[in-house]
C-alpha positions, 0 to 999 in steps of 0.5 A: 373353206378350211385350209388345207395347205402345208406351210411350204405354200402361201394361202389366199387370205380370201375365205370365199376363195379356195385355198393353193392346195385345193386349187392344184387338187381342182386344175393341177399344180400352179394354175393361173393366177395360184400363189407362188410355191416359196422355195426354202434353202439350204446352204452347206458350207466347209471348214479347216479343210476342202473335200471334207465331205460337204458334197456326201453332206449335202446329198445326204440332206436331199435325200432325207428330204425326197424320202418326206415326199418333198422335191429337193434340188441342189446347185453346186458353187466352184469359186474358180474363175472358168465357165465351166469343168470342161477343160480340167485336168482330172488330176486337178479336179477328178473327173468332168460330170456330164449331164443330159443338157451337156453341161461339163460340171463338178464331179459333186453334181453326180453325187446329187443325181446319184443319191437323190435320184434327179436330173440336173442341168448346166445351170445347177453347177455356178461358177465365178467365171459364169457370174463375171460372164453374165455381169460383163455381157450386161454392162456391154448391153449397158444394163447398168445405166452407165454406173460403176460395176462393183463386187458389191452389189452387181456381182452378189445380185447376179449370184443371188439371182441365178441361185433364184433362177435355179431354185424356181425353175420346173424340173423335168417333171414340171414341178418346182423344188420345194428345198434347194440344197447349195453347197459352196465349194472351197473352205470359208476364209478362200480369197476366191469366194468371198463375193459368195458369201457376201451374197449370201450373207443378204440373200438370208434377208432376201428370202427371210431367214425362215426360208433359209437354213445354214449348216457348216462342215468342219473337221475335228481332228484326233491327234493321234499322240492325246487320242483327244478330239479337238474342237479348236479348228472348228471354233475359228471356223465358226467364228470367222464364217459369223465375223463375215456376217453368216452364222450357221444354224447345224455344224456337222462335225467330221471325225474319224470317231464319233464325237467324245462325250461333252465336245458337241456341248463345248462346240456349241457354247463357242460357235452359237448354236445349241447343243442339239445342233451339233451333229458327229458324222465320223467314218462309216463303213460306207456313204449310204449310212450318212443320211441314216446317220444324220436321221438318227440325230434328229435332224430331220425334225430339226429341218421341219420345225426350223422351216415350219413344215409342220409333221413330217413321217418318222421313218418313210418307206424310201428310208428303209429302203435306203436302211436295208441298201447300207445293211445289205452293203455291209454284209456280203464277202464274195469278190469279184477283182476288177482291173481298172487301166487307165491314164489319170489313176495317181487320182481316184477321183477322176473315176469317180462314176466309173467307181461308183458305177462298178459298186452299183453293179456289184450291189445286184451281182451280190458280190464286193468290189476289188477295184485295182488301178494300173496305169496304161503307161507301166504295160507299156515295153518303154517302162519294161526298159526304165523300170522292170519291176513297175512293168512286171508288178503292172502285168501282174495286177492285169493278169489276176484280174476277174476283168479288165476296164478301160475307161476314156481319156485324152491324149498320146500318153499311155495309149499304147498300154491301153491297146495292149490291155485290150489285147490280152482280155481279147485273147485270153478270153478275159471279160473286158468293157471299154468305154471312150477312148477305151471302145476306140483302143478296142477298134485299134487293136482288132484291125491291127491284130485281126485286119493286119493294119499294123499302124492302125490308130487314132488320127489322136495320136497319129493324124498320118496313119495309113489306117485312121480307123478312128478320126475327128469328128468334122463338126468339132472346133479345131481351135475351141476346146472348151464346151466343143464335144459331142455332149449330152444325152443322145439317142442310139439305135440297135442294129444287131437284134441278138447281141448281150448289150441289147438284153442287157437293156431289156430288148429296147430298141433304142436307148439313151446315154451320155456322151463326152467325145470329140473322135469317133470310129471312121464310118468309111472303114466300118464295113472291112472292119465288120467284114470278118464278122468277128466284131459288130458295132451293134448300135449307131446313132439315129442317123445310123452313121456313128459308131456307139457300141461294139461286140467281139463274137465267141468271147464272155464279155468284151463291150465298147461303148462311145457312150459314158454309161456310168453318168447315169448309173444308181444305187438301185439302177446299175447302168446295163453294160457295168452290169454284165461286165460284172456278171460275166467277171463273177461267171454269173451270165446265166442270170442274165440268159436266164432272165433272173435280172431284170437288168433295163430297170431305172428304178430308183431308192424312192420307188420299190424295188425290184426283187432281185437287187434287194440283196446287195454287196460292199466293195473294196477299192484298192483306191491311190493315194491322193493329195487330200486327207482321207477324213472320210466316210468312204466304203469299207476296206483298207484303203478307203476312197474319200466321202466325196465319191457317191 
């Protein structure tokens, strides 16, 4: 019988038997008794500096492998010593990602599900405190047999495994990855991950270094008194990731141009590699064009030739899709200015989805993004007292705006600000979309304003409150904060058959979305709060006692939703509230009544398109400052945010 497996797959040596790939064609993929699928990895490291866009990188790299047809996967390393993200300040790591299973991750496995289109789950984002976690459980259990649990080799054999574990697990389709991407956070020469190094550096002779592929991210920076691109940071980089036994098979060189004449060829006489391994990604006009720049360097060709795959399609379908996206990005100029009010906006990273879910809507709205950030705390009458010109700038920036955004967040501090934004998009009819806590700032301000409860509030923020129109949770842990939430993806239902967010969602009676809370809207006062008619929670959850979207009567837009839509958000697929938000603050809702949009689609860069999101826009994002170097390839505008955020 003639072999027709590709290399990814190992064939039976028996001629009278039918080999892998003619078995999964006759009884399905991984029959009984078929070999196993050998998976291959990619393992993308930084130098010089952190947040130099290892994760734009690595999602760039799986997204060139879907569009051959493969199955990537991604895990994300944090060397840090917690469990998991979930008890982060978002001024220290931007935001906390949520996935379907409710794992609480690294903001960078949104940039994988993003741009590679896929679901992940907890287990795709490692942690030191999650390996030390697993290595302690078992010495208790006394799985070492009474031996003396070292780094070396406990610690490393427990990372290589659950890197094993993960590549090899079936996805929610039920296949296998055929390529994990890892990217290990952090800079090579951090105390905190040696000991994943170390266990890569045997992992490559575990799997056979056929199997697996290094590509190391390093800066090269211009000083602006030469004008001279500098190779020596890298060098150094290099040399001591190969000093600790790891020597990288691409360098990626971050720039703000592109590399000059003769430095990739200086790069790689020093580092090892040869010169068509050195590949320039410096500054583009948006993220999408980094997987296009890449491809255009050849890297694909170099992946299949390195893990001999054999022939791979030189401009796949998903690629000019993704080519027409990046062009489409680029070109359109009509503005749509967007106020973002909220707690933690000295960091733009900790809005990352909310960011990234505003540009996807903005792409099918055909309009750019002017994404404004006011801090809750500057609206507020104390700071009209401290500083007058903080207080009257922040107004100014509110009042200007096409729509008003308040996004989640956690604690006393500015929520008086938040309440008082609601308040002015409900009353000067300006479209407004709250999401967490900004839904339930939406529900204080309603009964204060229309109910007359003046002190309605959150027993958040007032546990003695008359009117504790939002309250904890029963079922939450009072003494646990970590991993305590209400998390995941969870089912709602809709109530109200006529309502914008139900047509927004393609007239489905049930949806599905993630969610992150642990205070919900008091059941016990829903129907005095609803009893005007003014405002209706138009979903609930399936039992039907927990509020999960609320809709004010006779305004362009004002929508709540308990839920984080933007955690599910795609290029292609804008989550349906950020749509109409957007549509109603471009005074384009017609479309929407219209039925010009076909808003409840889920489709995806690597499926075709619907014809209306074919033309797209770029966004500009007003983004703070932050105290990273922006070296990135961040999206158009003068002040651009860093590549990190997909």
């Amino acid at each position: 019988v003639m072999c027709v497996c590709v290399n990814s797959y190992t064939c039976c040596s028996d001629k009278q038997r039918m080999c892998f790939a003619l078995q999964i064609a006759k009884t399905g993929p991984m029959a009984e008794g078929a070999p196993k699928k050998k998976t291959k990895y990619i393992l993308v490291t930084g130098g010089v500096i952190s947040g130099i866009g290892k994760g734009v990188i690595a999602s760039s790299l799986g997204t060139i492998v879907k569009s051959q047809g493969l199955i990537p996967t991604s895990i994300k390393i944090d060397p840090y010593l917690n469990i998991d993200a979930g008890c982060f300040s978002p001024f220290e790591h931007g935001e906390v990602f949520v996935l379907d299973d409710g794992g609480e991750v690294d903001l960078d496995l949104g940039n994988y599900e993003r741009f590679m289109d896929v679901k992940l789950s907890k287990d795709n984002n490692i942690t030191t405190g999650k390996i030390y976690q697993r290595v302690i459980e078992r010495e208790r259990k006394g799985d070492y047999l009474g031996k003396t649990v070292q780094v070396v080799p406990h610690v490393t054999n427990a990372i290589q495994e659950w890197v094993t574990e993960v590549a090899e697990k079936p996805l929610p389709t039920g296949e296998v990855a055929d390529i994990c991407i890892i990217e290990l956070g952090g800079t090579i020469g951090d105390i905190e991950s040696m000991p994943f190094v170390e266990a890569f550096r045997q992992f490559q002779f575990r799997v056979g270094r056929d199997q697996f592929m290094l590509v190391h991210v390093s800066l090269v920076p211009q000083p602006s008194a030469t004008g001279e691109q500098k190779s020596k940071p890298t060098q150094h980089s290099v040399r001591e990731l190969r000093g600790l036994g790891l020597s990288p098979d691409v360098i990626v060189c971050r720039s703000k141009q592109p590399l000059q004449d003769g430095l990739a060829a200086k790069i790689a006489m020093f580092c090892h590699v040869p010169p068509a391994n050195v590949f320039s990604v410096p500054d583009v006009s948006s993220i999408y064009r980094v997987p296009l720049h890449l491809r255009d360097q050849n890297v694909v060709e170099f992946m299949w030739n390195h893990f001999q795959m054999g022939e791979f399609e030189r401009e796949p379908e998903a690629i000019q899709s993704w080519r027409e996206l990046a062009d489409s990005y680029d070109r359109l100029s009509k503005k749509v200015r967007i106020c973002l009010v909220g707690k933690y906006t000295a960091l733009g990273d900790a809005y990352a989805s909310v960011i990234k879910a505003l540009q996807h809507s903005c792409l099918a709205a055909n309009r750019k993004l002017e994404l404004v950030f006011v801090s809750s705390t500057d609206l507020e009458k104390e700071t009209a007292s401290a500083d007058a010109v903080k207080y009257h700038e922040a107004w100014r920036q509110l009042c200007s705006a096409d729509g008003v955004l308040v996004p989640g967040g956690f604690g006393t501090r500015g929520i008086e600000g938040k309440v008082a934004a609601v308040n002015w998009a409900r009353t000067k009819q300006v479209p407004f979309f709250g999401i967490c806590l900004g839904f339930q700032a939406a529900v204080m301000e309603f009964c204060r304003t229309e109910l007359g409860w003046t002190d309605a509030n959150s027993t958040e923020f007032n546990p003695d409150t008359k009117h504790p129109v939002v309250i904890d949770m029963p079922e939450i842990s009072k003494t646990h904060k970590g991993g305590t939430m209400r998390l995941g993806l969870r089912e709602s239902k809709f109530v109200v058959e006529e309502c914008v967010t139900k047509t927004l969602y393609g007239n489905e009676d049930t949806i599905h979305e993630r969610h992150r809370h642990r205070y919900e809207v008091n059941p016990d006062l829903v129907d005095l709060i609803e009893e005007s008619g003014a405002l209706k929670f138009v979903a609930r959850d399936v039992e039907g006692s927990r509020m999960e979207i609320l809709e004010v009567a006779d305004h362009p837009y004002f929508v709540g939703t308990q839920f984080h839509p933007e955690f599910l958000s795609r290029p292609l697929a804008p989550s349906p509230p950020f749509l109409g938000f957007i549509l109603a603050s471009s005074n384009q809702m017609d479309k929407l009544r219209s039925s010009d949009t076909r808003t409840s689609s889920r489709t995806s860069i690597f499926s075709e398109p619907p014809s209306e999101m074919a033309s797209t826009a770029s966004s500009t994002v007003a983004t703070p400052s932050r105290p990273r170097p922006t070296t990135s390839a961040g999206d158009s505008g003068a002040s651009q945010p860093a590549m990190s955020e997909v």
